[in-house]
C-alpha positions in Angstrom: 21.1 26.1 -16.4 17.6 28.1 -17.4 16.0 24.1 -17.6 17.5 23.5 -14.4 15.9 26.5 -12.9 12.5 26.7 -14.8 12.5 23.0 -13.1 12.8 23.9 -9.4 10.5 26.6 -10.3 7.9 24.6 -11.3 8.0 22.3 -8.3 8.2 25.3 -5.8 5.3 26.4 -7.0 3.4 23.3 -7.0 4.7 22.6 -3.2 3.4 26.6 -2.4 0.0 26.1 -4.2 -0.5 23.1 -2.2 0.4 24.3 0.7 -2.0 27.3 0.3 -4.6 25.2 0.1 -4.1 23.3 2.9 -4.3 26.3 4.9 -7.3 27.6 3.6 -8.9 23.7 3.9 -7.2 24.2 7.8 -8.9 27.8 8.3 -12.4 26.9 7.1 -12.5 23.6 9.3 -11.0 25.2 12.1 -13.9 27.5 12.4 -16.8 25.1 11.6 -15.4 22.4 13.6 -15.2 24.9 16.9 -17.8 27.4 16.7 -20.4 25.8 18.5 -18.0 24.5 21.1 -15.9 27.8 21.2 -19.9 29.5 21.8 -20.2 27.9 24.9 -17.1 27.9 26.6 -16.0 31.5 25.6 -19.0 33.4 24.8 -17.6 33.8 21.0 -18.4 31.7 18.2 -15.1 32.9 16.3 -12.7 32.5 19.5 -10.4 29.5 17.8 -11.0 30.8 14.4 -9.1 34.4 15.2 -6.6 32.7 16.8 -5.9 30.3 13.8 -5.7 33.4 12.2 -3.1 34.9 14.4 -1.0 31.6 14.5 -1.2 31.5 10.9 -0.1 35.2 10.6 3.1 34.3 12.5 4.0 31.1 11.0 4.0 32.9 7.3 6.2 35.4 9.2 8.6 32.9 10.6 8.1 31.1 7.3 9.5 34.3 5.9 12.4 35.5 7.8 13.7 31.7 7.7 13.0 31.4 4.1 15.7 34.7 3.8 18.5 33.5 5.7 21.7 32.0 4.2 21.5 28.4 4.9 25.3 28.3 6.9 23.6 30.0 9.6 21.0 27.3 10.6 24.0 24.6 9.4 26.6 26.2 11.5 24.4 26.3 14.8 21.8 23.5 14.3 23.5 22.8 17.6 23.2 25.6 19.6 19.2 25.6 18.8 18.4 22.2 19.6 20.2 23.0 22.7 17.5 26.0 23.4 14.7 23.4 22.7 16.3 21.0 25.2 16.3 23.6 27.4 12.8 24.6 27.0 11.7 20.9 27.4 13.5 20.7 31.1 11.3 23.5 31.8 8.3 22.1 31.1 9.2 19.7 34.3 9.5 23.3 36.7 6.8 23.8 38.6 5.4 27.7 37.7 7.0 27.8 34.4 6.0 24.2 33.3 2.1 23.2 32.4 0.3 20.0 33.7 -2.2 19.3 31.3 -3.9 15.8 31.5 -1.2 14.5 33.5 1.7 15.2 31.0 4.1 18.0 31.0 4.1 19.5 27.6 3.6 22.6 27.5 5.4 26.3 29.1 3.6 29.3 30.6 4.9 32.6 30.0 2.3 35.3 31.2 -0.2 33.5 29.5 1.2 32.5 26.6 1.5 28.3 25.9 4.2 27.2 24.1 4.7 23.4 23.2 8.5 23.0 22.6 8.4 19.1 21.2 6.5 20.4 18.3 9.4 22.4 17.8 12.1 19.7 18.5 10.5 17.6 15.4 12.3 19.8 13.3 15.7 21.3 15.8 16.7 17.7 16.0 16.5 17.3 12.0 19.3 20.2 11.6 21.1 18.8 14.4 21.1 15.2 13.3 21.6 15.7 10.1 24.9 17.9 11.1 25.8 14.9 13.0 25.6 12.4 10.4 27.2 14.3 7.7 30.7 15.0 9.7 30.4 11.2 11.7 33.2 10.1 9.6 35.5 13.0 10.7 34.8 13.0 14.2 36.8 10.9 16.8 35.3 8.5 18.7 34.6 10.9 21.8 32.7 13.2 20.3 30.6 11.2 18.4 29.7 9.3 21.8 29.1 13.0 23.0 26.6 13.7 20.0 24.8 10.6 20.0 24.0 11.1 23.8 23.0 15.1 23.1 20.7 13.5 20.6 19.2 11.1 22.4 18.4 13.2 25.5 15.6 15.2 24.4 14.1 11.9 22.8 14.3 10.9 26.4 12.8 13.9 27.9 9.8 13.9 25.9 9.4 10.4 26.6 9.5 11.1 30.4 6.6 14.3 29.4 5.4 11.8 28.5 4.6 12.3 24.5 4.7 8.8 23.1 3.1 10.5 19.1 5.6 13.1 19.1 8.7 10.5 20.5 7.9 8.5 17.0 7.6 11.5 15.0 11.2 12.8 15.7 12.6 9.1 15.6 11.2 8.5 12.4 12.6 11.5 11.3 15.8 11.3 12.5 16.1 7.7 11.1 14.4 9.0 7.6 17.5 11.9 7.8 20.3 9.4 9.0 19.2 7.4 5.5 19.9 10.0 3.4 23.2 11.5 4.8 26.7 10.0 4.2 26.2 8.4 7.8 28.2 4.7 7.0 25.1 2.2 6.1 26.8 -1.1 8.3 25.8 1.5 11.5 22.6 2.5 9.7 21.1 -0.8 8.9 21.9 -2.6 12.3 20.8 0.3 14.4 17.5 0.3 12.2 16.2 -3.2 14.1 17.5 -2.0 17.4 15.6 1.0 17.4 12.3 -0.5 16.4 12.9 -2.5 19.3 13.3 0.0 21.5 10.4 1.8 20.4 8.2 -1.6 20.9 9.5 -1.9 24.1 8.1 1.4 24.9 4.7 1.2 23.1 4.3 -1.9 26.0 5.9 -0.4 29.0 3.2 1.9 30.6 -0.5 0.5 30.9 -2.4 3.1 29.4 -0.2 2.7 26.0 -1.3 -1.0 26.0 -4.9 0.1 26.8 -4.7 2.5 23.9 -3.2 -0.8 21.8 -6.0 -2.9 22.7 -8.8 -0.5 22.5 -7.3 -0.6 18.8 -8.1 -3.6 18.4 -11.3 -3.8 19.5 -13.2 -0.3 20.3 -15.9 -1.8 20.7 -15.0 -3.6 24.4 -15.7 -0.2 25.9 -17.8 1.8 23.8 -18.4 4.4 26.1 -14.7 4.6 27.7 -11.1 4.3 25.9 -13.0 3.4 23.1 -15.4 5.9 22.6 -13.3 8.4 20.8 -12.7 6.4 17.7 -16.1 4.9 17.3 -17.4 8.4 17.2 -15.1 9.4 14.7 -16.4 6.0 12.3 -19.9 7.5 13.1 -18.6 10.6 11.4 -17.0 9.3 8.8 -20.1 7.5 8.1 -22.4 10.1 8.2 -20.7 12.1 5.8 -20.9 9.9 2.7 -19.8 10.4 -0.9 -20.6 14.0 -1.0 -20.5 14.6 3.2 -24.1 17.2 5.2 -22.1 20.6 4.1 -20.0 22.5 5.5 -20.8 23.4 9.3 -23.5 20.7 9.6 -21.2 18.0 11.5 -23.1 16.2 14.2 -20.6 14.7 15.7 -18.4 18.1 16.7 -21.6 18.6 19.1 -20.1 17.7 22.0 -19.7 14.1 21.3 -16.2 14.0 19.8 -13.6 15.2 21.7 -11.0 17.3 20.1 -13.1 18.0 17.5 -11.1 20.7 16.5 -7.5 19.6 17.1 -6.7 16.1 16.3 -9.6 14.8 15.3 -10.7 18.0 13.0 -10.3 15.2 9.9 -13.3 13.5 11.0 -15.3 16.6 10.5 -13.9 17.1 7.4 -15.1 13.5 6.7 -18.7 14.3 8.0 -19.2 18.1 6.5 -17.3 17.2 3.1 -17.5 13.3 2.3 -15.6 11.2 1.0 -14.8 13.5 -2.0 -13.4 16.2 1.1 -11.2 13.4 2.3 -10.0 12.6 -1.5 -9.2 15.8 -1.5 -7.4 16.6 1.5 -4.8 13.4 1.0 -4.2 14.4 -2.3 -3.2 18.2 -1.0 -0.7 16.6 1.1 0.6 14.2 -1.6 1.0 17.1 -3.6 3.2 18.7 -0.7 5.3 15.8 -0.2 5.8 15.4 -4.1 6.2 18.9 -5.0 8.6 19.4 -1.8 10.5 16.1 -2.8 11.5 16.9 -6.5 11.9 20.5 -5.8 15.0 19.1 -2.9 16.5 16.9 -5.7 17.0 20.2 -7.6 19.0 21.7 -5.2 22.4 21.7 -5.6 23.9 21.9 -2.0 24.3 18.4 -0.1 23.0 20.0 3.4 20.2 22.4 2.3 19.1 19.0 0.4 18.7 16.9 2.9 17.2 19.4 5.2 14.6 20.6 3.2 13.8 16.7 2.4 13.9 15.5 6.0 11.4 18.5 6.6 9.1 17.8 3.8 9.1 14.1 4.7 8.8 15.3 8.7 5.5 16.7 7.5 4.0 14.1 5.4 4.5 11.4 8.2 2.7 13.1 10.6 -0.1 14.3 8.6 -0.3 10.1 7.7 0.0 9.4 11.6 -2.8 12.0 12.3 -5.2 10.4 9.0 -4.0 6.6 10.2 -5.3 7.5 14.0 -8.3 8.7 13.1 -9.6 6.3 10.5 -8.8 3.6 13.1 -5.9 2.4 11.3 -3.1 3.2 13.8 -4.0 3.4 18.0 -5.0 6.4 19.3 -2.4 9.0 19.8 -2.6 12.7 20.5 -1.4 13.9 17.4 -2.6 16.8 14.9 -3.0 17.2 11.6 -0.2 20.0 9.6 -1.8 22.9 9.3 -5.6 21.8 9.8 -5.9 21.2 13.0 -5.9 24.2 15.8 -3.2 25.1 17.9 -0.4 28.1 18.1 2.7 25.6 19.1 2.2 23.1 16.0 1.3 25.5 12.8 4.1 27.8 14.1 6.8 24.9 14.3 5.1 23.4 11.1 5.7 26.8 9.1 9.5 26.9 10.8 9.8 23.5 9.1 8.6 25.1 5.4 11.0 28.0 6.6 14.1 25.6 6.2 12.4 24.0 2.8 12.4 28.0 1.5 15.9 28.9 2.9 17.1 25.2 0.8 15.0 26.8 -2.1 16.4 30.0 -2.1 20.1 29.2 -1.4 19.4 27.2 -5.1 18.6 30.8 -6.7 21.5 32.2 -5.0 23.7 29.5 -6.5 22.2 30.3 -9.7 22.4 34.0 -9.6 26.4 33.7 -8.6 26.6 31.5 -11.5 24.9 33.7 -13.6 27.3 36.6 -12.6 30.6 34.4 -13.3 28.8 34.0 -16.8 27.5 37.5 -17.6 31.3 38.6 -16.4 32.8 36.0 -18.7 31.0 37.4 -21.6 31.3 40.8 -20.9 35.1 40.9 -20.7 36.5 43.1 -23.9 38.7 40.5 -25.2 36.5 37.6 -25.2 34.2 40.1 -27.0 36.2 41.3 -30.0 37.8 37.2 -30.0 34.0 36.5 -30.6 33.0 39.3 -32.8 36.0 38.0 -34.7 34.7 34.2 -35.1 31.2 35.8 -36.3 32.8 38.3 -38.6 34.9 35.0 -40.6 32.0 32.8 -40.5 29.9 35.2 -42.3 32.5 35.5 -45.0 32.2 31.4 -45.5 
């Protein structure tokens, strides 16, 4: 049992090292990516960077608090809470409460504070899924109808936002979850194909998606419209090189590419640091997704398992969506990078995500500490004492 747990040990710290210094890579390029542009819209060069801060302050606290929990709680009403997420996505559709931004509804206004509730369901749908999955086999027919559709129905809504980056990001997901559950694999493999489908289908069905998918294919048809955005961020790339112009001294971040400091924050990396920053920065989150991975296979309990997988994996695939879109490799899609790029809604529902990856973690050392009870008990009872002192005193006469 001590290898067992000097094992998980070492993984949890690799996973909290990395993450560390992905957050200290994410604060640094936050402010050099947006104090120029922060300087002239707000009249403070450190605007975005003391908000990072603040976000990040309450992340680590709702990192925290989740970490603490007992696991039954989040298993018992994974429900109940992607219900309030489904509830806060209607409301993005009511005029007053709901925000308009772009021409999608993604985001809620309450007396001035934004709130982005599909960054959240990336992670509510996990626990609720993965409930599903797990107890399919018990359930009767009606309910698992029921379920599937209560599933689904978010998906739907923040389709109809529409939010086409964070649609795949919760599919994937849930199809990555479904996998590892008990859910009965003739289901699993034909629904794989179908829903691939499905998701092609969609990719096609509005015009400005197949704009987007043609403007991946060749940016260079409208350089200075649809296509713009990624050619600036090659020109960024480029610029930066082996060894990248040092820190703050990104060209591209003035004014030419948007979201310079939200999803496209990696091409600055790529100009200020190089190729050796971007090296760097992929590694970091192959770390996390190792670290997060073995340290999941150590732990004992079949749900807090799978949850705290599902999250790590969760994060991994976006942080290769947001890399693949901006190195040109994947269409351009709003998406942003874990814990890097700015923005309240996403670290906050990233950090609730490393909240359920603690709370998987620490119902291990629970186990572990009951177990360790039962044993120090065992040993301390009277008669198992004198029965041992016993054995010792006759072997020492041999």
């Amino acid at each position: 049992m001590d290898s067992e747990q000097s094992d998980i040990q070492f993984w949890f710290k690799g996973f909290a090292l990395s993450l560390l210094f992905i957050n200290i890579v994410g604060v640094i390029m936050v402010y050099s990516s947006s104090y120029i542009y922060a300087k002239e819209v707000y009249d403070n060069s450190s605007y975005f960077f003391v908000r990072q801060l603040v976000f990040l302050s309450v992340g680590l606290l709702v990192a925290y608090i989740i970490g603490k929990t007992r696991f039954d709680f989040w298993t018992k009403y994974a429900h109940w809470i992607n219900g309030l997420v489904i509830l806060s996505l209607i409301l993005t559709f009511v005029p007053g409460i709901g925000v308009e931004v772009k021409g999608a509804n993604r985001w809620l206004n309450f007396g001035g504070f934004s709130l982005q509730p599909g960054e959240v369901l990336k992670y509510s749908l996990l626990l609720s899924s993965l409930n599903y999955f797990e107890k399919f086999g018990s359930m009767d027919r009606r309910d698992r109808i029921l379920l599937a559709l209560f599933l689904l129905f978010p998906l739907a809504l923040v389709l109809k936002q529409p939010d086409y980056g964070t649609f795949m990001i919760c599919f994937t997901g849930v199809l990555f979850a479904c996998y590892l559950s008990s859910f009965p694999r003739k289901y699993f493999y034909s629904m794989v194909p179908v829903g691939f489908i499905v998701g092609a289908g969609l990719l096609v069905a509005q015009p400005y998606r197949v704009a987007r998918l043609k403007t991946f294919l060749d940016p260079w048809q409208s350089p200075q419209g649809s296509g713009f955005q990624i050619i600036q961020s090659w020109m960024a790339f480029a610029n930066g090189g082996v060894i990248g112009k040092g820190l703050g001294n990104s060209n591209e971040k003035l004014f030419y590419l948007p979201e310079a400091h939200n999803d496209f924050i990696f091409s600055v990396l790529g100009e200020e640091l190089g190729f050796m920053g971007v090296t760097m920065t992929v590694i970091l989150f192959l770390a996390l997704i190792f670290f997060g991975l073995k340290m999941m296979t150590h732990v004992k309990g079949r749900m807090p398992a799978l949850v705290g997988a599902a999250a790590v994996f969760t994060l991994g695939f976006q942080a290769l969506l947001n890399m693949g879109v901006v190195l040109g490799l994947l269409p351009t899609k709003g998406l942003n990078l874990p814990f890097i790029s700015y923005g309240g809604s996403s670290l906050v529902s990233n950090f609730f995500a490393v909240g359920l990856i603690l709370c998987a973690y620490n119902h291990q050392k629970r186990q572990e500490e009951k177990a360790q009870e039962v044993e120090d008990r065992l040993y301390a009872n009277p008669y198992r004492s004198s029965e041992t002192q016993r054995g010792q005193d006759l072997f020492s006469h041999l």
